[in-house]
C-alpha positions as CSV (number, residue, x, y, z in Angstrom):
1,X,-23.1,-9.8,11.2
2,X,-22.0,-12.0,14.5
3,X,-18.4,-11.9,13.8
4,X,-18.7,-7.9,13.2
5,X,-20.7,-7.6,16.5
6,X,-18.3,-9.4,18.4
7,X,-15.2,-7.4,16.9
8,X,-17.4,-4.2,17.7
9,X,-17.8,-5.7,21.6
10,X,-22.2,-5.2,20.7
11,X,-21.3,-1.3,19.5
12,X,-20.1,-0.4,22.8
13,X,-16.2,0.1,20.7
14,X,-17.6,0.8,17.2
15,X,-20.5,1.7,15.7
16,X,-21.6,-1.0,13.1
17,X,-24.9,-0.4,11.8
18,X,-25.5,-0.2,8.5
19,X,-21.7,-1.0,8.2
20,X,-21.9,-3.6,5.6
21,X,-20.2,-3.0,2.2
22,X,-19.9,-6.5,0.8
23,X,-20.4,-5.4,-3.0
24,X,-17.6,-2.9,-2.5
25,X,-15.0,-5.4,-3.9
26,X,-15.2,-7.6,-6.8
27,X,-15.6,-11.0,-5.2
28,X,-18.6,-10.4,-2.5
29,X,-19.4,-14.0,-2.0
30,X,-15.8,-14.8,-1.0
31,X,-14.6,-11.3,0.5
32,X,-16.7,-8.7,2.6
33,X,-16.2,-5.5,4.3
34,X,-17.6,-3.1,6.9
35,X,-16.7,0.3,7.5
36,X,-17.0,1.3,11.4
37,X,-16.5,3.8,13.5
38,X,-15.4,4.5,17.1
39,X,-18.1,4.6,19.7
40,X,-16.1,6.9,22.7
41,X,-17.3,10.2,23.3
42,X,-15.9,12.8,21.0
43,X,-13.6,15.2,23.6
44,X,-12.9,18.3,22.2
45,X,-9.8,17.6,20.2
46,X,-12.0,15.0,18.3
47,X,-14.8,17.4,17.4
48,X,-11.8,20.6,16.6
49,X,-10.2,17.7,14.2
50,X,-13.6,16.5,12.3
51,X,-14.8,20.1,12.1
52,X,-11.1,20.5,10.0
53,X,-11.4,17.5,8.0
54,X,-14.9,18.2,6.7
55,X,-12.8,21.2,5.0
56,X,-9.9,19.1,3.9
57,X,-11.0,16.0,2.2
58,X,-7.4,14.3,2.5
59,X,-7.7,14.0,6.4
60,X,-9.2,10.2,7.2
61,X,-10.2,10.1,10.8
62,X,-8.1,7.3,12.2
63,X,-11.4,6.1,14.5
64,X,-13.1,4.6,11.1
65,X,-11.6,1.2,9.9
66,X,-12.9,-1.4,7.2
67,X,-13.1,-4.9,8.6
68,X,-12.5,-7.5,5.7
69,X,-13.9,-10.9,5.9
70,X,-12.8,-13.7,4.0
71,X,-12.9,-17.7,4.4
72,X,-9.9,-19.4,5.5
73,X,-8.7,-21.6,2.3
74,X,-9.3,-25.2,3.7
75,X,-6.1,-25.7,1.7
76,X,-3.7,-23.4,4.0
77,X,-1.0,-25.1,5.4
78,X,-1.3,-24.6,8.7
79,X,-5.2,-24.6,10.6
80,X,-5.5,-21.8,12.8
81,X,-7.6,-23.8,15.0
82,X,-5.5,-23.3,18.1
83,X,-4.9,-20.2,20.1
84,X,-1.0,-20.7,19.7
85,X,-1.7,-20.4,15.9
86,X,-4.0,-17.5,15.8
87,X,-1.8,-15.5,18.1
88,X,1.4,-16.0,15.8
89,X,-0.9,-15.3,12.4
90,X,-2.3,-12.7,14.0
91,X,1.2,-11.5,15.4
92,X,3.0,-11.8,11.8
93,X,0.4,-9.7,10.1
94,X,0.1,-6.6,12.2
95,X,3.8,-6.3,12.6
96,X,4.7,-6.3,8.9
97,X,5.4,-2.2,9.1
98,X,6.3,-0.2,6.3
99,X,5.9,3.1,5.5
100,X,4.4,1.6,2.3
101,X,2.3,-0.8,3.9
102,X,-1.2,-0.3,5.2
103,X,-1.1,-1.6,8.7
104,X,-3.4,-4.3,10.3
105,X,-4.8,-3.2,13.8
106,X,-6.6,-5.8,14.8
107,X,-7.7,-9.6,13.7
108,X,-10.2,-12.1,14.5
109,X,-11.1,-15.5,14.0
110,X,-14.1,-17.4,14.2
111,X,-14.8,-21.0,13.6
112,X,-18.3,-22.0,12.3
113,X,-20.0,-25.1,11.0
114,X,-21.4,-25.8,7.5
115,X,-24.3,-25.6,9.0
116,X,-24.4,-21.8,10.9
117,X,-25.1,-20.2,8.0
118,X,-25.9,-16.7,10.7
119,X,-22.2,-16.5,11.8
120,X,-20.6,-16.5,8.6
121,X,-20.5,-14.0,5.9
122,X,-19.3,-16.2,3.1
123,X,-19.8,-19.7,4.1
124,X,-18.3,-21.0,1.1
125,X,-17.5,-24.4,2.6
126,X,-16.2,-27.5,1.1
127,X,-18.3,-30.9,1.1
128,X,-15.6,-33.0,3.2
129,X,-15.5,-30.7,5.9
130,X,-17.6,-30.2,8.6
131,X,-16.0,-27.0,9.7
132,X,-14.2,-23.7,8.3
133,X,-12.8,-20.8,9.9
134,X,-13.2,-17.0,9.0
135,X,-10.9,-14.0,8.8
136,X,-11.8,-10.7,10.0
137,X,-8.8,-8.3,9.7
138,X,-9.5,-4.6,10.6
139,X,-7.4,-1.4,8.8
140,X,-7.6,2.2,8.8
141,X,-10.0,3.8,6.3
142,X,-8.5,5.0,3.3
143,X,-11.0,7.4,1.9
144,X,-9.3,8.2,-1.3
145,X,-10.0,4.6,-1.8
146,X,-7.6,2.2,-3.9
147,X,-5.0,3.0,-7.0
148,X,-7.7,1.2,-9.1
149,X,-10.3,3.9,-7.5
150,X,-8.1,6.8,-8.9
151,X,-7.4,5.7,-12.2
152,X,-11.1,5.3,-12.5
153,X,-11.5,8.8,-11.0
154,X,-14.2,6.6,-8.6
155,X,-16.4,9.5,-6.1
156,X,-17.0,7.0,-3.8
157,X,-14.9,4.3,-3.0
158,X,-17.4,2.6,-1.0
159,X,-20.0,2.0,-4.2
160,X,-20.3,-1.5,-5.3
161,X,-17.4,-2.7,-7.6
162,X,-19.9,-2.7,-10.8
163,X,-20.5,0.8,-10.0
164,X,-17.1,1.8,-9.5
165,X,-16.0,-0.2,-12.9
166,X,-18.9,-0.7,-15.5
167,X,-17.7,-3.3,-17.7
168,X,-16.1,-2.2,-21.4
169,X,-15.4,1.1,-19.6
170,X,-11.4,2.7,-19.0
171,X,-10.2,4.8,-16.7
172,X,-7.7,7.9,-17.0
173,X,-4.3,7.3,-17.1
174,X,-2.0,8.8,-14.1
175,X,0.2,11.7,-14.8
176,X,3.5,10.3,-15.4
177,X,4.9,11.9,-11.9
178,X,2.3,10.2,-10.1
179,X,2.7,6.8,-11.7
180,X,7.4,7.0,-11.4
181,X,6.1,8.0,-6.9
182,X,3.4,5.4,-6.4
183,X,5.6,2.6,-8.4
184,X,8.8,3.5,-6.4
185,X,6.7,3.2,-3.2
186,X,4.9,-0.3,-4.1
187,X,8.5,-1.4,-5.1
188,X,9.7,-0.4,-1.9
189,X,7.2,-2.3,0.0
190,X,7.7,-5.7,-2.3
191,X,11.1,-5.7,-1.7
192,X,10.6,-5.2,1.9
193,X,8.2,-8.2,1.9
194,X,10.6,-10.0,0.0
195,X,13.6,-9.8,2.3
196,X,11.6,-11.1,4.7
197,X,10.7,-14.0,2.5
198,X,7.4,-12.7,1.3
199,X,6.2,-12.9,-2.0
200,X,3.5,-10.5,-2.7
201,X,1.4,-13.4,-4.6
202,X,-2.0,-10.7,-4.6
203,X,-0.5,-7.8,-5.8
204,X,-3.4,-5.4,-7.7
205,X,-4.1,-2.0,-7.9
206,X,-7.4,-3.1,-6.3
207,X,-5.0,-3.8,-3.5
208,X,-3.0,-1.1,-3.0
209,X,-4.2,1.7,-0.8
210,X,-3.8,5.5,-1.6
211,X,-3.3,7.5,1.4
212,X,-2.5,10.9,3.2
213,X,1.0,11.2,4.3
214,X,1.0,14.0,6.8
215,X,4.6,14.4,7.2
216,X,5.0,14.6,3.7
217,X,1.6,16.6,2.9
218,X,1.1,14.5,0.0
219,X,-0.5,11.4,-0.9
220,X,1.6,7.6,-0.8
221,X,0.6,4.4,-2.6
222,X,0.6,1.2,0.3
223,X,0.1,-2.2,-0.2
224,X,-3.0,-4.1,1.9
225,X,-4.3,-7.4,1.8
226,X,-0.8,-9.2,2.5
227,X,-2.3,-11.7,4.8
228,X,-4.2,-13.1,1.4
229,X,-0.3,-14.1,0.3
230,X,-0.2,-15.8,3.3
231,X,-2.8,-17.8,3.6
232,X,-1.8,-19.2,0.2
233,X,-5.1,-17.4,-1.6
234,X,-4.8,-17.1,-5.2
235,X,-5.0,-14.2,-7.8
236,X,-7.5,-14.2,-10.2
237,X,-6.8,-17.4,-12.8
238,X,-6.8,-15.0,-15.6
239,X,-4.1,-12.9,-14.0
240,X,-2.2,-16.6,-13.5
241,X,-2.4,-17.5,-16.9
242,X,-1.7,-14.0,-18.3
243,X,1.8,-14.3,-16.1
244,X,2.4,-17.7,-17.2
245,X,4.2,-17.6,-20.3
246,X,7.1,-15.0,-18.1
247,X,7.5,-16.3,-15.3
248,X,10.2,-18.6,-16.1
249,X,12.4,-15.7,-16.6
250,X,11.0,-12.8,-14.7
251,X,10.1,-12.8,-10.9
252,X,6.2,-13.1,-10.1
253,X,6.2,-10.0,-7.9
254,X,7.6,-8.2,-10.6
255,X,5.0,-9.6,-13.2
256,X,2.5,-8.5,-11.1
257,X,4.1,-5.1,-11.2
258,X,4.4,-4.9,-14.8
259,X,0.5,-5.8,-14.7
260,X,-0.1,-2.8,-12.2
261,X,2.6,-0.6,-14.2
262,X,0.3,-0.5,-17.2
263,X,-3.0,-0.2,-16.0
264,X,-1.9,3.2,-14.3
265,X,0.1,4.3,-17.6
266,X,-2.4,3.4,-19.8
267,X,-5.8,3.6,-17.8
268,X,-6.9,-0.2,-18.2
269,X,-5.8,-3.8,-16.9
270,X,-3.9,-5.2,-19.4
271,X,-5.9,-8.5,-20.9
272,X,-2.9,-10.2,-22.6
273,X,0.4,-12.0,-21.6
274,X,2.6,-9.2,-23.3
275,X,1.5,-5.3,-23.9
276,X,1.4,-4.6,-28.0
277,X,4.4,-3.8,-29.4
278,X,3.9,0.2,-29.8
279,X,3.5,0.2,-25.9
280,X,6.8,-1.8,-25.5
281,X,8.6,0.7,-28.3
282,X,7.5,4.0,-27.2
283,X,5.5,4.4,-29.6
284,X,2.0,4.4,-28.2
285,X,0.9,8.1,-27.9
286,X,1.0,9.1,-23.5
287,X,3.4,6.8,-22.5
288,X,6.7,7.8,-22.6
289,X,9.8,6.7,-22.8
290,X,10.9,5.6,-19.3
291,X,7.8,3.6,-18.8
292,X,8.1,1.8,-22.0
293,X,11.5,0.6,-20.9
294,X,10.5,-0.8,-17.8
295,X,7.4,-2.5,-19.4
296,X,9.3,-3.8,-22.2
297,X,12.1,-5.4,-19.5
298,X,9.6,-6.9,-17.8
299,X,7.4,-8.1,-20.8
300,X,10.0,-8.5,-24.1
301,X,12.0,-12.2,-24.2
302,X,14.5,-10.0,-25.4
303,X,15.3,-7.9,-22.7
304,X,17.1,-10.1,-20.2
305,X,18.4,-13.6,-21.6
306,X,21.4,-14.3,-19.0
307,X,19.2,-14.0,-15.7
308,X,16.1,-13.5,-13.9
309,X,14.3,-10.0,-13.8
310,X,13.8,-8.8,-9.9
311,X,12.3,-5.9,-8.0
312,X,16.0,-4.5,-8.2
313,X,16.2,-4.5,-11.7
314,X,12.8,-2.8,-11.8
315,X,14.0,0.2,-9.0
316,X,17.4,0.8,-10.7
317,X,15.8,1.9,-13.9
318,X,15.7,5.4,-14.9
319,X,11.7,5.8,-13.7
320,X,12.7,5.0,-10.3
321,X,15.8,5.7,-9.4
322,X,16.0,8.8,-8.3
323,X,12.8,9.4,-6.4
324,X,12.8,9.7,-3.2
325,X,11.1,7.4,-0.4
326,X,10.8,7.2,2.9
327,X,14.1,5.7,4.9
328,X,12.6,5.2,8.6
329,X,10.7,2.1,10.3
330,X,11.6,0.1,7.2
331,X,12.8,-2.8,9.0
332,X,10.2,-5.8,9.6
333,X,11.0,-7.6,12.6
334,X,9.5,-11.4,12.8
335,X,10.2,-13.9,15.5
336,X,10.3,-17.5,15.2
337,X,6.7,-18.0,14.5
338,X,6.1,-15.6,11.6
339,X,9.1,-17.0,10.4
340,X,7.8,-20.6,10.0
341,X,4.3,-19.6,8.4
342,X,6.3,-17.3,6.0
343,X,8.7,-20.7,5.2
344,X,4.9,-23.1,5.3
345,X,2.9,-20.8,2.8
346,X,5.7,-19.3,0.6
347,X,6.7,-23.1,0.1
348,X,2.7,-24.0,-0.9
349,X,3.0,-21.5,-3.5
350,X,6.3,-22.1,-5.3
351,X,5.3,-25.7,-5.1
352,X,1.8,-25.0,-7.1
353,X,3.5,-22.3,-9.3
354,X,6.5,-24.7,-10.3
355,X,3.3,-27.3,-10.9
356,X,1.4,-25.2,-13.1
357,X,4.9,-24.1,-14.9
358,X,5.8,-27.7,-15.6
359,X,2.2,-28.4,-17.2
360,X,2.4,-25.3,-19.3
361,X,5.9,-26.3,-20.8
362,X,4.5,-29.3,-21.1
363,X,2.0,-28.1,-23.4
364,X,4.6,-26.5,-25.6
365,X,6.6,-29.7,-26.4
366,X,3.2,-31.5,-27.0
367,X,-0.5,-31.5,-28.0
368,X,-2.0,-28.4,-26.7
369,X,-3.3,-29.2,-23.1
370,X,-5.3,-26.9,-20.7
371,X,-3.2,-25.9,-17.4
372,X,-4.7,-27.2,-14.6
373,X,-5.8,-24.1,-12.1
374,X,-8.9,-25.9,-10.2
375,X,-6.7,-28.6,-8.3
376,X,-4.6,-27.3,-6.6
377,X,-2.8,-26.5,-2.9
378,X,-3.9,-22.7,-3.5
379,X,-7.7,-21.7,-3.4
380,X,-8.5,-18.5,-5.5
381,X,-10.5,-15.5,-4.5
């Protein structure tokens, strides 16, 4: 709780007691969160605007934020030891705006030894190190929780993941409406990300954020957790090997996409490389015929043989096409800095995904072989 203190200034900014919701995400050993909220005195407007949102669930008050905490992978590229670093990590992450992306408002770092067990929440630390550095990156509260929390129909987003998603159990599927406006607006943000070199290596509906757009008195689908990306953590290695077998054909960001298309069409993750054949045909009862197209573009060998499938492809389908997103404050402005950690870490990971490509083609042409996800320049979380 040291590192929460300090980002708190001793509860003089932010109340933090009792903040701690480490079990709300499904690694707690390697990722924790705290929700806290502002210590000023309420003035009027404060108290007029929490009296309206205790009738109008929707409303979030902007003074509560979730801290995540997470370990620095000792494998990053760069160290963030130095104050020139931190600043232009720090820097890169809270100006990646989008109206599709769930901004950063602050960041911390703190540098511990293997030994100060107190002023570290995970303290994962590798044997030839005597050192490793922490995380702590604060957002707004979403209380609608993630896209993963509404297929589940979750009551409380802050419950511990186990609670949230018992195992062998499925959520509902979204209303196909919902699904063609959240997918648009996820799209929109991975593209943005991309055109600014970014590939969106984490994407999960466990990471995207569903929130209250006042302007269009509705809610919007935004993507968190970017600076995971960039800091070269990994997805899950059964998500890695499940995209595998595609991804000399289709884009990653997109495969991740294709992952997060079906789970909201069809009310699960998906737990194989390629959805069943029905799903891919239209004719799995629920799914209809749009989002069988796109899933079977993205998934089927057979869709695209002359080129690679990108986020594009994916918007100019008939699901997407035609709805309508927001247009202003797209534009992500980076200086020289963000620049060169977005070249360093996007380089780490096409390097590790061209490794692990290599070994499973490998496999093909040979004796069956394992691919090789433990030793690597990535560390997974």
């Amino acid at each position: 709780m040291i590192k929460v203190a300090e980002f708190c200034n001793g509860g003089k900014d932010y109340k933090y007691e009792d903040s701690y919701r480490g079990e709300m995400g499904r690694r707690p050993a390697k990722k924790s969160f705290f929700v806290v909220e502002k210590q000023n005195p309420p003035t009027k407007k404060d108290k007029a605007r929490r009296q309206k949102r205790k009738n109008d669930s929707k409303k979030t008050d902007p003074k509560t934020i979730v801290l995540s905490m997470m370990q620095i992978p000792l494998t990053c590229p760069f160290t963030l030891h130095s104050d020139a670093e931190k600043k232009a990590f720090s820097s890169l992450i809270m100006n990646l705006k989008h109206p599709y992306i769930l901004p950063v408002s602050g960041v911390k770092f703190d540098l511990m030894s293997n030994n100060d067990s107190e002023s570290s929440i995970t303290n994962v630390n590798s044997p030839n190190s005597s050192s490793t550095m922490d995380i702590l990156v604060a957002r707004k509260l979403c209380e609608r929780g993630s896209l993963r929390d509404e297929i589940y129909g979750v009551g409380d987003p802050q419950d511990s993941y186990i609670t949230k998603y018992p195992p062998k159990t499925k959520g509902v599927p979204l209303h196909p409406k919902k699904i063609r406006n959240y997918g648009r607006q996820i799209l929109e943000a991975v593209l943005a990300l991309q055109k600014r070199g970014i590939t969106c290596y984490n994407l999960s509906s466990s990471n995207v954020m569903v929130d209250w757009d006042e302007a269009s008195k509705n809610y919007v689908a935004k993507i968190s957790d970017i600076e995971n990306s960039l800091l070269c953590k990994r997805p899950s290695s059964s998500l890695e090997n499940l995209t595998l077998v595609h991804e000399n054909r289709v884009d990653v960001d997109v495969l991740h996409f294709g992952h997060l298309l079906f789970e909201m069409a069809l009310g699960h993750r998906l737990h194989k490389s390629t959805p069943c054949q029905s799903v891919l045909k239209n004719e799995y009862e629920g799914v209809n015929a749009e989002i069988s197209e796109v899933l079977w573009m993205i998934f089927s060998p057979e869709s695209i043989r002359d080129k690679n499938i990108c986020i594009e492809d994916v918007i100019k389908t008939s699901l997407f096409k035609d709805v309508k997103v927001k247009e202003g404050n797209s534009k992500i402005n980076l200086n020289h800095s963000a620049k060169k950690i977005i070249k360093v870490c996007m380089a780490s990971i096409v390097n590790f995904r061209s490794h692990r490509l290599e070994q499973y083609e490998a496999s093909l042409r040979g004796p069956p072989m394992l691919v090789d996800t433990s030793s690597s320049t990535l560390d997974s979380h």
